[in-house]
N, C-alpha and C positions, 0 to 999 in steps of 0.2 A: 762181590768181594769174597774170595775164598783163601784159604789158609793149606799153607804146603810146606809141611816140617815147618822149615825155618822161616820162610817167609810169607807173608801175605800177599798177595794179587787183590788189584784196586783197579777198577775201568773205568776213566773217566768221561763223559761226552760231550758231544760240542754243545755248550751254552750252561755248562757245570764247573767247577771249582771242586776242590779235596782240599780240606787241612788236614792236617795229620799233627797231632799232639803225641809228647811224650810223657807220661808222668803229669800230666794238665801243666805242658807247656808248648805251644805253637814251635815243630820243628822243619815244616817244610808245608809248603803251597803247591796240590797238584792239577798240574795242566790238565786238558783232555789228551786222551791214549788209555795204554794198558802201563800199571805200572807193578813192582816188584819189588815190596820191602821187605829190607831183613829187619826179621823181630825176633830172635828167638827164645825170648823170655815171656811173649806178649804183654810189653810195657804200650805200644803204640795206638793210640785211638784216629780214627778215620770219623771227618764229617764229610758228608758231601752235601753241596749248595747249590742252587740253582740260583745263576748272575746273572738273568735278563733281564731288566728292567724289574729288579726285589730288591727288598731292603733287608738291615741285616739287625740284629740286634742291639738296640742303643749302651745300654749295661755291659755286653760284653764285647763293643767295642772301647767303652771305658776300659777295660781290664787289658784288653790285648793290646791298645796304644801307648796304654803305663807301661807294658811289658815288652814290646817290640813296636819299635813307634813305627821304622822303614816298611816291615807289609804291612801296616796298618794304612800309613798312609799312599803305599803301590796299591791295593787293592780296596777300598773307601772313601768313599766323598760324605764326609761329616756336613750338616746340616743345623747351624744354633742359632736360634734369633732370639734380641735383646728385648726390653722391656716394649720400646716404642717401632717393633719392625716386624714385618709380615717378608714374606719368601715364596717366589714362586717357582717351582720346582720343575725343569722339564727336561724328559729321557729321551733322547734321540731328537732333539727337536721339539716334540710334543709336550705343551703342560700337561702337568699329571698332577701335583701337589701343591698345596697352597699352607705355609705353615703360620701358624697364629703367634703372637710374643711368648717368649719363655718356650720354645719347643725347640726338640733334636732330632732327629731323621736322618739316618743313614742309608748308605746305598753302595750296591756293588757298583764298580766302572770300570772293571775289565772286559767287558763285551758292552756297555750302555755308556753311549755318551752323557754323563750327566753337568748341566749347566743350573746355574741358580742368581736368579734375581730376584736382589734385596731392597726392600722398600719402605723407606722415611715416613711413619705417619705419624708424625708427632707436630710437623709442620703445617701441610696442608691435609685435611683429611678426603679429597677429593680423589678418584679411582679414575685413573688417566682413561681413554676410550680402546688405549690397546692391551692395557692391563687387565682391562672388565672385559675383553675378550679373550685374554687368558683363563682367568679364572671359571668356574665352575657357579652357577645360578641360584643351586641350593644350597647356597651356605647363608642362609640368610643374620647368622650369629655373627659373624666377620664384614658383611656388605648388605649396603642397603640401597636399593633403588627405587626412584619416582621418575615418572615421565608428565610433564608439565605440557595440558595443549595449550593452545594457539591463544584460545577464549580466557585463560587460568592466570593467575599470577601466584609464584612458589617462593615460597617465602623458606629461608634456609636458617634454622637453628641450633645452636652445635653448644651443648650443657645449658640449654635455656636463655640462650643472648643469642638477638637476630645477628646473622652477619652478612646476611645479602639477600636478594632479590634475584631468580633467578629466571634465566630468559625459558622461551618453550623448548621443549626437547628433553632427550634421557640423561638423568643425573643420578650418578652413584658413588656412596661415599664410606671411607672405611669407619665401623664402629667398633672395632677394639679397643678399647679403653676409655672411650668417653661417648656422647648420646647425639645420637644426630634424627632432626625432628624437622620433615619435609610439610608448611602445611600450604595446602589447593585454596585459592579462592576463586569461584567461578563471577568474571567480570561482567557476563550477559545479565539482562533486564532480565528478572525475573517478577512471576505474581505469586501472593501470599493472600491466600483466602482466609477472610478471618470469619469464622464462623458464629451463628447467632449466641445470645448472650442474652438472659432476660434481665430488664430494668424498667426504673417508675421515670415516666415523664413527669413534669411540673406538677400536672392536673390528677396525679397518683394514677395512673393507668399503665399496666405493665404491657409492655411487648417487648417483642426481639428483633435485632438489627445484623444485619449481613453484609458486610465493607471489603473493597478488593483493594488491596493496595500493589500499584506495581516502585520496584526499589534494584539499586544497582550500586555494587563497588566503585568509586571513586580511587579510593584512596584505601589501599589492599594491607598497607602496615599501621595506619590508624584505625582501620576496623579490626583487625584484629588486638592489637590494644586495649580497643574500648568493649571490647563481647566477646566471649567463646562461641557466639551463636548468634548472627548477624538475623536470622528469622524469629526467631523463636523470641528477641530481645523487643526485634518490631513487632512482633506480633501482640505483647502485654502493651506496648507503648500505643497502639492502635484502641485496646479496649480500653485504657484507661482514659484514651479522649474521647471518644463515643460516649461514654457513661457522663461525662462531665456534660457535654455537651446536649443529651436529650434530657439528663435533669432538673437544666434551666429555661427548657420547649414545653408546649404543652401540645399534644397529641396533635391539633391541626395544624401546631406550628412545624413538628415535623414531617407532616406529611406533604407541606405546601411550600418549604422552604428548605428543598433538596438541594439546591442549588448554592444558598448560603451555608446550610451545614456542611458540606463538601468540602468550602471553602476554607471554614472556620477549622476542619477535621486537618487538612494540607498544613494550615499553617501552626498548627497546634505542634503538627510531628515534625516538619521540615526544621521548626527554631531547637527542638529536642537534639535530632538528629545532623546538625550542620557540623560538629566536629567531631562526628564520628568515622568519616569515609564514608558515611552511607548519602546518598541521593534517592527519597521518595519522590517519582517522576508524575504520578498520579495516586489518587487515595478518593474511593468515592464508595458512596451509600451503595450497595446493590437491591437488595430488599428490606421491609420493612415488614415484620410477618407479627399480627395483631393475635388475640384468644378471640375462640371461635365466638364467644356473645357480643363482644366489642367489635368483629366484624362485620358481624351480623347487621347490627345497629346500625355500621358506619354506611353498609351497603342498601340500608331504608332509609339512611338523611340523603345519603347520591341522589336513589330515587325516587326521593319527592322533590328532591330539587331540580332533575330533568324536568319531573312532571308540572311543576308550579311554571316552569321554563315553556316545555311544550302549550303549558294554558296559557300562558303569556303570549305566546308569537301566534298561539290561534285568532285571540282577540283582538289582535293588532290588525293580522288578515282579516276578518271581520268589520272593524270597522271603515277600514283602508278599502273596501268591499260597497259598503255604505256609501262613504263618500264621495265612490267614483258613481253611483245609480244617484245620488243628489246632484252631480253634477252633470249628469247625463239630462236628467230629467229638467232642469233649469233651461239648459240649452234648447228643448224642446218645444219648451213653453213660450221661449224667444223665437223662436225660429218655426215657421208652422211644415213649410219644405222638408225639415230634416226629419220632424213628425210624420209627414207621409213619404219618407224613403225608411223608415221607421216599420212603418205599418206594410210595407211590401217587400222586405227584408221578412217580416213574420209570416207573411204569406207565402212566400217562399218556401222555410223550412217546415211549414205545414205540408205542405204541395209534396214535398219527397218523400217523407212518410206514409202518404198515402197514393195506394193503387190507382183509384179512379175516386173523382169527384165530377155531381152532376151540380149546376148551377144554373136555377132558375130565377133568372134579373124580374121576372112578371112584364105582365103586356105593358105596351108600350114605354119598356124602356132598355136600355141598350148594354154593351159593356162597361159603357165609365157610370153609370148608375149601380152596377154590382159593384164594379171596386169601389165606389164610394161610400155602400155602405155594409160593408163586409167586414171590414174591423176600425169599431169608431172607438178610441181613446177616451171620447168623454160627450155624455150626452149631446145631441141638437138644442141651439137657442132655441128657445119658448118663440111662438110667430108673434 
């Protein structure tokens, strides 16, 4: 912009605007070119604006609308959303702007196509799937997203009163003006290890107990209903039947009667928990962990009780032992034949044992005179 005498030279370029004011008042709109005003008092002020895709000032597009409404509204696309409306803003096609309730935004549109969609959320607060790919990701003060898997159930609450149940997949919703509150519940089996706890049996003898319980959503809006914390609820509900339950045992009775306590553990929590949504699928003892002198002890009655056991079935062999050489020997006593397959059977496993044997029967008598008296069971009759 340069000045000559009388007039001013102003060069405008392509994707610029000129106003030109008199005394702060809008008297001419300059294209791109070279232009030539007469001023020669220097009354005339020159802005120059860049129109591609900018905005212009809200304020003093108030002033200049009040003032000259025709270039205001040739050269502006005003921008005002009401209490319960959001605006999605886009220049040449492309979103660009996303305006929250109660806001103004202006914009040049003599070189930008500027187009604006405006949106009801006062009705549904729910973000259509082509709108949330309009909009921008990090706004997370205007919009709010959960993605709900397969295994989940998404429970949708909008200022604190459920209104639906929502299926798997992305959901996003607008929070301008009121509270939107997505909550997950994971429907798979899960296990909750409930860890040791020391307590007195019946017979006052302290130990600690370690229980697995596995447990599963049923019913995704009655557990949330009934607990803010569907483990952590079972989890006190678990020690508080254990406690009851080994108070009224006495040490052997819970070590020997796993099988009923488990039982009595299940239905203690299943009748607690039936109208909560929750389903305990299993609940059992996992270990039983004593103090080190009380184990001690418990591992010298075991093993004396092996060993009274082990003396037991020796004696039994023993006698069982006995009573098969009393029967043996009766047989023999009847029978004198079996007595002498008896006595050559011994002479047998003599015979392998040793290398050589010499055997002298004496004169005049032969070999059944040596076998006959080479192993005699019981004296000769007296003649």
């Amino acid at each position: 912009m340069t000045w000559h005498l009388v007039t001013k030279n102003v060069t405008i370029e392509d994707g610029e605007r000129a106003l030109v004011w008199r005394d702060g008042q809008l008297v001419r709109v300059l294209p791109p070119g070279r232009h030539a005003l007469f001023d020669p008092l220097h009354r005339l002020k020159t802005q120059v604006y860049d129109v591609v895709r900018t905005e212009y000032s809200p304020e003093r597009y108030a002033v200049l609308k009040a003032a000259r409404p025709d270039p205001a509204a040739e050269l502006f696309t005003a921008v005002e959303t009401s209490a319960n409306e959001v605006a999605i803003v886009s220049l040449d096609g492309r979103p660009v702007h996303l305006l929250t309730p109660w806001q103004t935004r202006v914009y040049w549109k003599v070189a930008t196509s500027v187009d604006v969609e405006r949106i009801d959320i006062a009705a549904d607060p729910r973000v259509s799937p082509r709108h949330l790919a309009m909009i921008e990701r990090n706004r997370p003060t205007i919009v709010t997203e959960a993605v709900v898997e397969n295994h989940e159930a998404g429970l949708l609450y909008v200022e604190g009163r459920l209104t639906e149940r929502l299926a798997p997949g992305r959901h996003a919703f607008w929070v301008v003006g009121r509270k939107i509150e997505v909550k997950r519940l994971d429907l798979r089996p899960s296990a909750i290890e409930i860890t040791a706890q020391e307590m007195l049996t019946k017979d006052r003898i302290a130990l600690r107990v370690t229980l697995t319980a596995f447990r599963r959503i049923v019913d995704a809006e009655k557990a949330v209903a009934t607990t803010p914390d569907v483990d952590a609820w079972l989890y006190r509900l678990v020690q508080f039947a254990i406690r009851e339950a080994v108070a009224g045992r006495t040490l052997d009775e819970v070590l020997a009667a796993k099988a009923s306590l488990d039982a009595e553990l299940r239905d203690y929590v299943r009748a607690r928990v039936a109208d909560s949504g929750v389903e305990v699928t299993e609940l059992g003892v996992k270990d039983v962990i004593l103090p080190g002198e009380i184990r001690e002890l418990v591992n010298k009655v075991v093993e004396a009780e092996r060993v009274a056991k082990a003396n037991l079935i020796r004696r039994q062999e023993e006698t069982a032992a006995t009573r098969s050489l009393l029967n043996t020997a009766r047989l023999m006593e009847e029978n004198p034949l079996l007595l002498r397959l008896k006595e050559l059977e011994s002479l047998e496993r003599l015979v392998e044992k040793v290398g050589r044997i010499d055997l002298h029967a004496g004169e005049g008598a032969g070999l059944d005179a040596l076998l006959t008296r080479l192993v005699r069971m019981k004296a000769p009759d007296a003649a």
